[in-house]
N, C-alpha and C positions, 0 to 999 in steps of 0.2 A: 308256461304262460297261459292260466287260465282267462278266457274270451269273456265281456259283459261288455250291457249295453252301454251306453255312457249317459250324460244328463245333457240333452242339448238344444233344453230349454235357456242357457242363458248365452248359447253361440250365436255371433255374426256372422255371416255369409256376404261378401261382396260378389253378384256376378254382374259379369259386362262379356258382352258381345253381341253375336244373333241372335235377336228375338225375332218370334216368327209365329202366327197362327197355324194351329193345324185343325184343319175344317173334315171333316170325314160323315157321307152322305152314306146311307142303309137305304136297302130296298131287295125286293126279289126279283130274280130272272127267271122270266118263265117261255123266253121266245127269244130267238136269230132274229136282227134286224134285216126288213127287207134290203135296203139300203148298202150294208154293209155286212162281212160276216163277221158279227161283234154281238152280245147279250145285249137286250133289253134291258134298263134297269128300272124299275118303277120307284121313287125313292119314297120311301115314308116317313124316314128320320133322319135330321141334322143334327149335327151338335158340333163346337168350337172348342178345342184345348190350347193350352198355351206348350207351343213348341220352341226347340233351338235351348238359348239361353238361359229362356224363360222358365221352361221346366226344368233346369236344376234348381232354379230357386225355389221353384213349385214342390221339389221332390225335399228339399229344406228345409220347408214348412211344415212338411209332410212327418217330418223330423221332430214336431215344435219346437227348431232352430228359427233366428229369424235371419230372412233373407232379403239384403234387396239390389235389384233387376234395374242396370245400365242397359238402354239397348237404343238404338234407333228404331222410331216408327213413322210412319206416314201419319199427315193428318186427314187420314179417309175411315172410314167405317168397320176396314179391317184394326187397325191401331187404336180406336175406341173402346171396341172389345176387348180386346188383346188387355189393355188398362184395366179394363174392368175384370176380365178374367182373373188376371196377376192379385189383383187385389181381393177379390172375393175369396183365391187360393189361399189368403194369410200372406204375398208378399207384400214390401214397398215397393214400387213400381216408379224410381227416375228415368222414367222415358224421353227420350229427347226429339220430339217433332221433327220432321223433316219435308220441307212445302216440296209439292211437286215429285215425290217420291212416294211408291206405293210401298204399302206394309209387306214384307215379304209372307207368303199364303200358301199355303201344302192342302191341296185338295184330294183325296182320298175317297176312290166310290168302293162300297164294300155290299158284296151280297154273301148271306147266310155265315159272317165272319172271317170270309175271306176278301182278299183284296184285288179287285180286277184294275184298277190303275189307280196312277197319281200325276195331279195337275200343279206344277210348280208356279206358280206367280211372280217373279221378282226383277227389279233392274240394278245396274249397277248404284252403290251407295253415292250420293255426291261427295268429293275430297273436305267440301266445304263444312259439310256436317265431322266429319273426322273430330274436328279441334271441339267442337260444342260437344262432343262427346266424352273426350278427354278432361274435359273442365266438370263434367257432371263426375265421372268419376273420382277424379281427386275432390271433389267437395263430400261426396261419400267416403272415401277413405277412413277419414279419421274415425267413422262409429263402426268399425267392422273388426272380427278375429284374425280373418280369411279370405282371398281375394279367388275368386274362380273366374279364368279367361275360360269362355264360352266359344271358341272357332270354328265357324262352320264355314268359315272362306266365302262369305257376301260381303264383306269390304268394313265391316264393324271394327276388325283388329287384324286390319290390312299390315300396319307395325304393330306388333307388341310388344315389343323392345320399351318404349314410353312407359309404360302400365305395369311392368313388371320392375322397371327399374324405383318408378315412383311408390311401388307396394312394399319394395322390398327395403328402400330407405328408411319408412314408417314399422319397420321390423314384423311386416305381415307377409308370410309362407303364402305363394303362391301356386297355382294349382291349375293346369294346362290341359285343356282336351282339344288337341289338336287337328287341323286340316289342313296339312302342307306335307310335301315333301320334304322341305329343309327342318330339319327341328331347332338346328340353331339359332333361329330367329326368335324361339325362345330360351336363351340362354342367361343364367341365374335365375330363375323359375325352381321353385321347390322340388313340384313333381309335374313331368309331362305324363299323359297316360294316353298312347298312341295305342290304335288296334294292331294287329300282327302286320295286312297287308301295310299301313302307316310305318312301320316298325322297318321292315323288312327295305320299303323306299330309301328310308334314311339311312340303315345299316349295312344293310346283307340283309340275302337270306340267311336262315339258319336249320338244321336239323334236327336238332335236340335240345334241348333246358341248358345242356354244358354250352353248347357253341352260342345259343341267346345271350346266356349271361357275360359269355365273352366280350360280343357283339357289342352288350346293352355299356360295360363298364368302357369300353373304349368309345362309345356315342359319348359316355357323361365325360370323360376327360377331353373329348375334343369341342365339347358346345360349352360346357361350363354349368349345364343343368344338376342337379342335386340328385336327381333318381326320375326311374322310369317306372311305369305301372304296365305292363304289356297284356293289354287283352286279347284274347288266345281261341274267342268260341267256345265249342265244345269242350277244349283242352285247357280251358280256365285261366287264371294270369299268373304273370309272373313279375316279381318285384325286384328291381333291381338299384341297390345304391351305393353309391359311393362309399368306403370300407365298410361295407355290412356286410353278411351272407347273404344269398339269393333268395328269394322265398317261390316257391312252385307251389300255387294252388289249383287244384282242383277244380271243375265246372260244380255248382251246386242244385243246377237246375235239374227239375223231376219230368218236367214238360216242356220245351219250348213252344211259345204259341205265338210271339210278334217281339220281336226284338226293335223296336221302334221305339228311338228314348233310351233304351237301356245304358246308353252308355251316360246319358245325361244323369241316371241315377247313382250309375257311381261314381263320378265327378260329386256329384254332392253328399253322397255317404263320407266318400274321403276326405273334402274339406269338413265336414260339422262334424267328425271324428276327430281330424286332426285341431279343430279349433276347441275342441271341448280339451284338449290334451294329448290324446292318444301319439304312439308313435304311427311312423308308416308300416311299419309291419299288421300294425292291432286294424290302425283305420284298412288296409287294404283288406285285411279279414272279415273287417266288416263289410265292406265292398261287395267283397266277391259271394256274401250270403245273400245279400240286396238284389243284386243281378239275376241270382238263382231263383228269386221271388218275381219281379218286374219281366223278367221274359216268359212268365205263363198270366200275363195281363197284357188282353186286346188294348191297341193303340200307342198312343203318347200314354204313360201312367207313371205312377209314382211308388213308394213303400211308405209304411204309416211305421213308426214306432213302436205300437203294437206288433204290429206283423214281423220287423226285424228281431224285435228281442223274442218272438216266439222261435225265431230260425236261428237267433243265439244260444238259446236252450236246445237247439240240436246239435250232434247227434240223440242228444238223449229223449228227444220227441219220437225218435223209431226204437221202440223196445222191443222184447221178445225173441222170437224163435227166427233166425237166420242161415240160410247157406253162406258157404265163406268168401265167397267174391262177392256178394256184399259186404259182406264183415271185414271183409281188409278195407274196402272204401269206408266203412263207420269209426274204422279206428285209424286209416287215415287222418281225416275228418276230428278225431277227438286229439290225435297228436300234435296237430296243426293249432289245436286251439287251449295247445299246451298240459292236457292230462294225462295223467296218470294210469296205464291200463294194465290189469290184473286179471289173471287166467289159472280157471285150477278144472280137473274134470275127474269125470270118476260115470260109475252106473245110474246112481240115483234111483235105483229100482223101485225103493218103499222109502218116500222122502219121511223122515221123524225128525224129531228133536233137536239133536245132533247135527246133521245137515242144514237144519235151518240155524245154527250159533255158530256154526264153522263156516256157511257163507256169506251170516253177515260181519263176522272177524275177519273174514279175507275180503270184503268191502272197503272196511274202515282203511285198508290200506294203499286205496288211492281211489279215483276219482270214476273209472267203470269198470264193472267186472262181467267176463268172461265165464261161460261155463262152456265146457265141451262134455256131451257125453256118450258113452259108447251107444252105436246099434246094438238093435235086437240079434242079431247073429253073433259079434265080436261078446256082449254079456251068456249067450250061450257057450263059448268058446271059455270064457272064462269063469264062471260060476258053475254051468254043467247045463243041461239040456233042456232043465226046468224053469228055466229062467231064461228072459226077465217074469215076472208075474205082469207086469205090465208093459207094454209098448211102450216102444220109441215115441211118438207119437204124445201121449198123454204122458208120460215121463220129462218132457220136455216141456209141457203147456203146463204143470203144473211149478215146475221151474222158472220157467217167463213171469209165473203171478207174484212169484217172492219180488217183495220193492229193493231186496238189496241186489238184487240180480240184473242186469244193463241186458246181456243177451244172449242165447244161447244156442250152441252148433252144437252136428251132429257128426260125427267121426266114425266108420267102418274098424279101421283099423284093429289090432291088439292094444295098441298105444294110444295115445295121439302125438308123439311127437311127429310124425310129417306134418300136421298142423299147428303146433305150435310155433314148429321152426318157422311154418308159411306167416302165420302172425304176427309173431315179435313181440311178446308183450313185455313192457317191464319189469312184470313182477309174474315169478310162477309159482303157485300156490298147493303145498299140499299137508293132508291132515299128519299129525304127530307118532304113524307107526310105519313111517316112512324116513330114511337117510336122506339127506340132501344128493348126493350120489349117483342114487337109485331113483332118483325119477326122471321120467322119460320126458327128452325133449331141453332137461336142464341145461346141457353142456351149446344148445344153439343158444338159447337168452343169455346165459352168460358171455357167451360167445361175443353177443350184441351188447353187453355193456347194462343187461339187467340182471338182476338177483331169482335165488329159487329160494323159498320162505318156509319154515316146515312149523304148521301150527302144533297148539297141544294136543294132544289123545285127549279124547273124551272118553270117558268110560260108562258106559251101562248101554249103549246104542250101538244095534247092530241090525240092520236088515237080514240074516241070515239065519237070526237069535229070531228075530220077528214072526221068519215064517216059521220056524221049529214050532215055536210057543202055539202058531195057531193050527197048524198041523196036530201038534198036540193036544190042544183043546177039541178042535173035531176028533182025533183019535176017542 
């Protein structure tokens, strides 16, 4: 199951729930308040995002999906902007007024990037506003692919039982980020996508991927939900649905730097995925690459289209020369996103001719290739004391430059198969004066349910002919 981006230029997005400004003030501290022992903060700079709700639709748009934003707001100052933010972002904004109620407000003081507090603003929603909320919704309904409940437990989608039932009669998959304990209250919802602490309230705890998926399949037959999306932190998500397999992804992030929002952005990666078509396997993939991007972006923020399909073309955005516990997470990473991985090794001593038709024929045979090749001590071991003529080192970086080449380790050993075996690759590659047999490391891939490939001999290329020749020529 090869990964691409989707087109989701011509996806709806319904969200409803908390909408919410988030206001975040910058300045420097350069002094203890007499007063109290607390930083000084001088502020220099304001600025307004649209939070909660808001920004999945924001993060939608982001998408060039279009999206539009059910939310309650006050008719004050906060809720004007919050309108005009929504809208300047590229969404539609059916905001529903609510007299006497303030816009719910996230104040955030930040010096040199970091965050020294936050000032929450909000009251309970009036009951009364509920029903005018509900009727904005279903008048949106009918222009939408996808419905996203937005729950951030301010009283927007105090029931969501309503919203879910009415989305799901209009044959639109609905799509749940939840704040509750009970998850059943969202029950016939497409997908819920609980964080682990979320997860663990409703469930159990759990200990490992096996006991979750346990957990998650006995959640879905007791609420009635369709599947789970379990966010996991560091330890990335996991998908779980109803007669599927379980899907365990990986974290994809390189930095975290504010995880503020993040979840809003995969709620909406996975509905304008799944509304362009995608399954939940594909949109959760796409999810969990989005996340990896938006938690090394300060505040409330979004992913652009651009920036996902450039992290859809990853793994193959990190090329070259690897140690292997990176390389097991790369080919992770490319297995998941359903390719093909091909591995063949050797010296490489004096790359010619030959080398370069025999790695890009073991290319053609699926979708990234592997080279391992011996150190400088193991090619003396095996060639004799005069060799290699060149390092490991540049033997390698000249390797990384060939385009048919994904990436390339480096192996001690006589063999490589202890790394082979550690790798697993589908397919194991070697040149035509070799037995299938006889190469090392075979008997684990097949092991695992992949093949060992023996290309043709090439004839007139030999590194060993190369040095003679020029040996001889100095002679």
């Amino acid at each position: 199951m090869t990964l691409s981006l989707p087109d989701f230029a011509d996806v709806r997005v319904l969200v409803v729930g908390d909408v919410m400004l988030d206001r975040y003030w910058h300045g420097d501290t350069g002094r203890i308040s007499p007063e109290a022992p607390v930083p000084v903060v001088r502020v220099g700079e304001a600025e307004e995002r649209v939070g909660g709700a808001g920004n999945v639709g924001v993060n939608v748009a982001a998408l060039a999906g279009a999206a539009t934003v059910v939310g309650p707001v006050g008719e004050d100052e906060a809720g004007h902007l919050l309108a005009g933010r929504l809208e300047a972002e590229g969404c539609r904004a059916a905001l529903v007024p609510v007299e006497d109620w303030p816009t719910i407000t996230k104040l955030r003081v930040l010096s040199r990037h970091q965050q020294l507090i936050r000032l929450d603003f909000e009251q309970p929603l009036p009951a009364a506003a509920r029903a005018r909320l509900f009727a904005a919704f279903e008048a949106a309904l009918a222009d939408c692919d996808v419905v996203v409940l937005s729950d951030y437990a301010k009283g927007a989608l105090a029931d969501p039982r309503p919203f879910i039932r009415a989305a799901r009669e209009r044959g639109r998959p609905v799509i749940v980020d939840p704040k509750r304990a009970d998850l059943g209250a969202y029950a016939g919802a497409t997908l819920v996508t609980p964080n682990r602490a979320e997860f663990e309230q409703a469930a159990g705890a759990f200990a490992d991927e096996a006991e979750l998926t346990e957990r998650g399949r006995a959640l879905l037959a007791e609420t009635g939900i369709g599947g789970l999306l379990v966010t996991r932190s560091e330890a990335g998500m996991s998908l779980v649905v109803a007669g599927v397999e379980p899907l365990h992804l990986a974290a994809r992030a390189r930095e975290v730097f504010d995880v503020t929002g993040a979840g809003d952005t995969v709620v909406a990666v996975l509905a304008a995925a799944m509304g362009a078509g995608e399954t939940p396997e594909r949109a959760a993939m796409l999810a969990n690459l989005a996340a990896g991007l938006v938690v090394g972006k300060l505040g409330t923020a979004s992913v652009s289209a651009a920036e996902l399909g450039e992290a859809v073309a990853g793994p193959a955005g990190e090329h070259g020369v690897v140690e292997p516990g990176r390389l097991e997470v790369l080919l992770a990473e490319a297995r998941r996103r359903g390719e093909r991985v091909v591995m063949t090794n050797g010296c490489f001593d004096i790359l010619h001719p030959g080398h370069v038709a025999y790695l890009e024929e073991a290319a053609r045979l699926g979708d990234r290739l592997v080279v391992a090749v011996n150190d400088d001590a193991s090619v003396a071991r095996l060639k004799g004391p005069e060799r290699p003529v060149n390092p490991l080192e540049q033997r390698m970086a000249v390797l990384a430059g060939l385009r048919s080449v994904d990436w390339v380790v480096p192996f001690a050993e006589d063999t490589p198969r202890e790394l082979i075996c550690r790798l697993g690759p589908d397919l194991l590659v070697k040149g035509g004066d070799y037995a299938p047999g006889d190469v090392a490391g075979g008997d684990c891939v097949r092991a695992a349910g992949g093949e060992v490939v023996i290309l043709g001999f090439r004839e007139g290329f030999s590194t060993t002919s190369m040095i003679q020749r020029i040996q001889g020529a100095e002679g």
